[in-house]
Backbone as ProteinMPNN parsed JSONL, in Angstrom:
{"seq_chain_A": "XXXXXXXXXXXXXXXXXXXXXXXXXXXXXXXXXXXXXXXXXXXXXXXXXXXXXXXXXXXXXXXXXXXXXXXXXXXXXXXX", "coords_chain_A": {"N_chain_A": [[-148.098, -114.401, 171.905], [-145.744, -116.093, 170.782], [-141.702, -115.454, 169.959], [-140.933, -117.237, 168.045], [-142.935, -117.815, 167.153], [-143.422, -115.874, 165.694], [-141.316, -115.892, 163.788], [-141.573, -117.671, 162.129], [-144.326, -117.543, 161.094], [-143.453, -115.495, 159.037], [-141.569, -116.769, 157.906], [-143.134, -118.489, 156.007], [-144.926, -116.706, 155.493], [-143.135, -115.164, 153.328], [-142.11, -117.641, 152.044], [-144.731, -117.969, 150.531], [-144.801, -115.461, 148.851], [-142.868, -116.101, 147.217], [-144.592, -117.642, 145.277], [-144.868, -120.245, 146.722], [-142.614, -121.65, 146.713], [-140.572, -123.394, 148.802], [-137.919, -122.683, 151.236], [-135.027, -122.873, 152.654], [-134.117, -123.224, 156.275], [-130.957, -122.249, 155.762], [-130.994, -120.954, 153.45], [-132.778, -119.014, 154.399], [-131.111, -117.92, 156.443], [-128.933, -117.165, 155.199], [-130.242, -114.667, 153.306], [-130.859, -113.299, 155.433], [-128.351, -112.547, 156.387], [-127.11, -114.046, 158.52], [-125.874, -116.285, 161.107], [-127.147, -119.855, 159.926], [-127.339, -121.666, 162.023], [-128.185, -119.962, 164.059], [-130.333, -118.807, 162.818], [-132.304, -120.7, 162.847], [-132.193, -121.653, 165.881], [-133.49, -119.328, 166.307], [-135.874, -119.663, 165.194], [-137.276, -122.416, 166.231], [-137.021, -120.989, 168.632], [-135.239, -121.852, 170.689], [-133.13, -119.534, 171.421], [-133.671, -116.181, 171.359], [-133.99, -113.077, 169.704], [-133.99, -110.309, 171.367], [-135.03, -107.979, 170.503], [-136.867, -108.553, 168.841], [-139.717, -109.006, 169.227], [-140.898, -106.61, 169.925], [-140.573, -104.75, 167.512], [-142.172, -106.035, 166.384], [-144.197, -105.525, 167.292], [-144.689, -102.659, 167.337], [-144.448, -102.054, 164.616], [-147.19, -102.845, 164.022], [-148.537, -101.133, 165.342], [-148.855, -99.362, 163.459], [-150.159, -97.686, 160.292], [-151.071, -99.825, 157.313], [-149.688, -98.67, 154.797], [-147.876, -97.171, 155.94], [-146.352, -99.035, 157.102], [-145.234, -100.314, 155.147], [-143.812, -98.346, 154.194], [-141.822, -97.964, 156.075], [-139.925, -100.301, 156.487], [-139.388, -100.464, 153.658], [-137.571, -98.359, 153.776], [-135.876, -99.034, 156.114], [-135.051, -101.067, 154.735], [-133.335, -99.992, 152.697], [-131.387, -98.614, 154.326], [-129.597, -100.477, 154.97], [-130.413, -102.277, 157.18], [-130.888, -104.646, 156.398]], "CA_chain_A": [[-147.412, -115.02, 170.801], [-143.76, -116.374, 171.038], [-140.856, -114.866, 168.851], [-140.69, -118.568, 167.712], [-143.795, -118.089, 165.681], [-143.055, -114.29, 164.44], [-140.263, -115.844, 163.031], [-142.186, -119.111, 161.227], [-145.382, -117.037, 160.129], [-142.468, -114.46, 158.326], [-141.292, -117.641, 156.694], [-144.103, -118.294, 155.316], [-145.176, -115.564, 153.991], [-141.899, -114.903, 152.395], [-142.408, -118.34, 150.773], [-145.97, -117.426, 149.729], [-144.502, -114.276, 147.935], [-142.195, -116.534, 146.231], [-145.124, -118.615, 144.779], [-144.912, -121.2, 147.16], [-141.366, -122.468, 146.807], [-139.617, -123.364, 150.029], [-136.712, -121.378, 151.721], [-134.447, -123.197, 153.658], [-133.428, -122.072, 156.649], [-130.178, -121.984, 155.58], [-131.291, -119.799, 152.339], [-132.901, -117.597, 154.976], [-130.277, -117.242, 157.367], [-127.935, -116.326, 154.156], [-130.627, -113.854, 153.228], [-130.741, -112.141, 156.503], [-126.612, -112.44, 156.9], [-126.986, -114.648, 159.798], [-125.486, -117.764, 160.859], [-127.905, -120.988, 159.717], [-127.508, -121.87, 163.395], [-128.804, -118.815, 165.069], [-132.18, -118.652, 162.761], [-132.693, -122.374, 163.317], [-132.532, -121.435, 167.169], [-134.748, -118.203, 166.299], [-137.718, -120.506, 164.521], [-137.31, -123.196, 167.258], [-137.414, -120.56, 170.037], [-134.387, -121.947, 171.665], [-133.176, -118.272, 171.403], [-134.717, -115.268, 170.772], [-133.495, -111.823, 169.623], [-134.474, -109.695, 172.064], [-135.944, -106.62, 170.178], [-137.914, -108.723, 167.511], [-140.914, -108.962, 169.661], [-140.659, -104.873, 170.199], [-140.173, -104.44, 166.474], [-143.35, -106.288, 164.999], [-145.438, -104.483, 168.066], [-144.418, -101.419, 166.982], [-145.264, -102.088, 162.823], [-148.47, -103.309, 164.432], [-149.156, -99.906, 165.843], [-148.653, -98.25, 161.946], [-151.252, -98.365, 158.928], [-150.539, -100.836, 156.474], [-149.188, -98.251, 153.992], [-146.787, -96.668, 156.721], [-145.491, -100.319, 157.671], [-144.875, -101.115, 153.748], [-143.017, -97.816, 153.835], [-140.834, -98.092, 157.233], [-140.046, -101.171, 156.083], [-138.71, -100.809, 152.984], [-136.663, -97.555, 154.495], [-135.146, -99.784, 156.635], [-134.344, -101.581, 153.672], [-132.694, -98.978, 151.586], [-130.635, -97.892, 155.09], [-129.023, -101.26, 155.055], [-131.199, -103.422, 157.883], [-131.719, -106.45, 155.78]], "C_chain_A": [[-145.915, -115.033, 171.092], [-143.001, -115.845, 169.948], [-140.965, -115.64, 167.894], [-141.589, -118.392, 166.352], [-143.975, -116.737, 165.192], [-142.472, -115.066, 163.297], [-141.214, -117.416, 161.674], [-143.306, -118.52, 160.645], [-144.356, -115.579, 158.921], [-142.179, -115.298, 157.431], [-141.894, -118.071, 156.37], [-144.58, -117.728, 154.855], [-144.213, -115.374, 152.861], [-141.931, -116.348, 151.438], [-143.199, -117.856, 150.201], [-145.735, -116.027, 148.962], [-143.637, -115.228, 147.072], [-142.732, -117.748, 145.785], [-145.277, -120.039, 145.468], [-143.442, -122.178, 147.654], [-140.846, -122.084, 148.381], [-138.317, -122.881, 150.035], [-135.946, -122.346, 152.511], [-133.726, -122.299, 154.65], [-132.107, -121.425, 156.614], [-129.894, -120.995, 154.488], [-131.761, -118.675, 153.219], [-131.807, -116.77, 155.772], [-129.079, -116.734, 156.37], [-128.534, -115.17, 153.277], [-130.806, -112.612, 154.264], [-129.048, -111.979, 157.215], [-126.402, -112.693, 158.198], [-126.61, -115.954, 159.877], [-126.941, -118.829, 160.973], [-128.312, -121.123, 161.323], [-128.578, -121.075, 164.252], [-130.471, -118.93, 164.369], [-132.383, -119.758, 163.005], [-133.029, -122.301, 165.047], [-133.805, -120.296, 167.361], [-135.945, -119.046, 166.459], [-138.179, -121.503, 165.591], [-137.68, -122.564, 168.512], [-136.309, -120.749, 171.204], [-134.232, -120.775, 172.048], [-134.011, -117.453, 170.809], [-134.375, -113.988, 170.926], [-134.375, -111.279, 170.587], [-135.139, -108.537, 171.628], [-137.126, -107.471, 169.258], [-139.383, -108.66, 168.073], [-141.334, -107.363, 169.922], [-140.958, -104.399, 168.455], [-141.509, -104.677, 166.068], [-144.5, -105.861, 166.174], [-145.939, -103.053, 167.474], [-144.522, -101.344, 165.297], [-146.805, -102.0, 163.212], [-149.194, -102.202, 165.021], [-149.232, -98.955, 164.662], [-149.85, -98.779, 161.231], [-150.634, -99.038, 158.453], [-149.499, -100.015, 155.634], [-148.222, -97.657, 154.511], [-146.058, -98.236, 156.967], [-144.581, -100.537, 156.271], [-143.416, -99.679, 153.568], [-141.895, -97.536, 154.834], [-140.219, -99.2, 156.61], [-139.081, -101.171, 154.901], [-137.493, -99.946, 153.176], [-135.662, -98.254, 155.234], [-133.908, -100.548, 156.133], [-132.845, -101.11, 152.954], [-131.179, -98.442, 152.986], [-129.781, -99.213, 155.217], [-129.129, -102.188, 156.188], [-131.643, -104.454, 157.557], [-131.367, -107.214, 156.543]], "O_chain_A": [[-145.166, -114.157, 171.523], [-143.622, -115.742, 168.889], [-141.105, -115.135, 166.78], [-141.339, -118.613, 165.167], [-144.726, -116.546, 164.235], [-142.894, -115.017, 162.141], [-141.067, -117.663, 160.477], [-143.462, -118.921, 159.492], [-144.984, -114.896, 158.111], [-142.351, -115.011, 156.246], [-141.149, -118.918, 155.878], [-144.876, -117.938, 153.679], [-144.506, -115.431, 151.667], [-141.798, -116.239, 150.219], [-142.842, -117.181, 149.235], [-146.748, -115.555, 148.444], [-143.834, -114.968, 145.885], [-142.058, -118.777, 145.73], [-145.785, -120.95, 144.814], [-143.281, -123.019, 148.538], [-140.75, -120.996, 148.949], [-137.659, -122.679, 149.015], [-136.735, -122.687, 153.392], [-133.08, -121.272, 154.443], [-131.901, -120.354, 157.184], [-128.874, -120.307, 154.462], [-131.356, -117.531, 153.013], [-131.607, -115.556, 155.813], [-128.3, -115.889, 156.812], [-127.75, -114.588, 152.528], [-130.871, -111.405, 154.031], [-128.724, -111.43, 158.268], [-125.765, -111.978, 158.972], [-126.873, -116.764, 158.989], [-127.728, -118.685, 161.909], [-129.395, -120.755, 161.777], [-129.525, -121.499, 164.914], [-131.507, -119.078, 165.017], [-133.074, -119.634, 164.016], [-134.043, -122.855, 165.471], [-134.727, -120.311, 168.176], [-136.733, -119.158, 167.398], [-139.372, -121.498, 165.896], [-138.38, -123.112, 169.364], [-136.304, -120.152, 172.281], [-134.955, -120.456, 172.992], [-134.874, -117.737, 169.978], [-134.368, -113.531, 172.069], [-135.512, -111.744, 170.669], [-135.904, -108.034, 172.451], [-138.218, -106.942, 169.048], [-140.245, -108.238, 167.302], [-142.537, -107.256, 170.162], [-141.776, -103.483, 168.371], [-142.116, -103.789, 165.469], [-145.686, -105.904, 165.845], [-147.044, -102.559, 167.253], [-144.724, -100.205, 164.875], [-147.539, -101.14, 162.726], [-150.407, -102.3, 165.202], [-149.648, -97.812, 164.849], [-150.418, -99.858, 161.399], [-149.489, -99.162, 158.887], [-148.37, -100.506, 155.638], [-147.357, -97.413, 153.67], [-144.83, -98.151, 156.934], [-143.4, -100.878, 156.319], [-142.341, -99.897, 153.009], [-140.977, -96.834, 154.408], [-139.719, -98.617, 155.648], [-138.023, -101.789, 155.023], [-136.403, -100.435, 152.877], [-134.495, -98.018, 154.92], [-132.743, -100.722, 156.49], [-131.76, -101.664, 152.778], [-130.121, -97.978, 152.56], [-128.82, -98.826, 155.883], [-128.169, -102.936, 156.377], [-132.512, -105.143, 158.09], [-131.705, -108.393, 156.438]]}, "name": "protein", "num_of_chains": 1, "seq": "XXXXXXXXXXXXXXXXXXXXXXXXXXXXXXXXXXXXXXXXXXXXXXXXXXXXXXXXXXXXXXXXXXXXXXXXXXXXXXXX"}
């Protein structure tokens, strides 16, 4: 699996939590405090952070209820 589509099945879900309504990526990349540009290259694949493929391996090795709670830790530590 390519980063390309981490990053496009993420935005999708994240719509599908918000009922369906679409996200632009410019709403996402101002939710994750990134330039428009850069996630637009993320989702496309042009570029590609180099840990994100490391990152959702490594959730993928946790239970569900440890991921939900790394996760939001992350959160709370200021990794949004």
């Amino acid at each position: 699996m390519e980063v390309a589509d981490l990053f496009n099945i993420l935005h999708n879900a994240i719509e599908a939590e918000h009922n369906g309504k679409k996200i632009s990526q410019n709403e996402m990349a101002k939710l994750l405090g990134i330039p428009m540009r850069t996630y637009q290259d993320w989702k496309l694949g042009t570029t590609k952070p180099k840990a994100a493929k490391s990152v959702i391996k490594m959730l993928g090795l946790l239970e569900d209820d440890e991921i939900i709670r790394v996760v939001r830790k992350i959160n709370r530590l200021g990794g949004q």
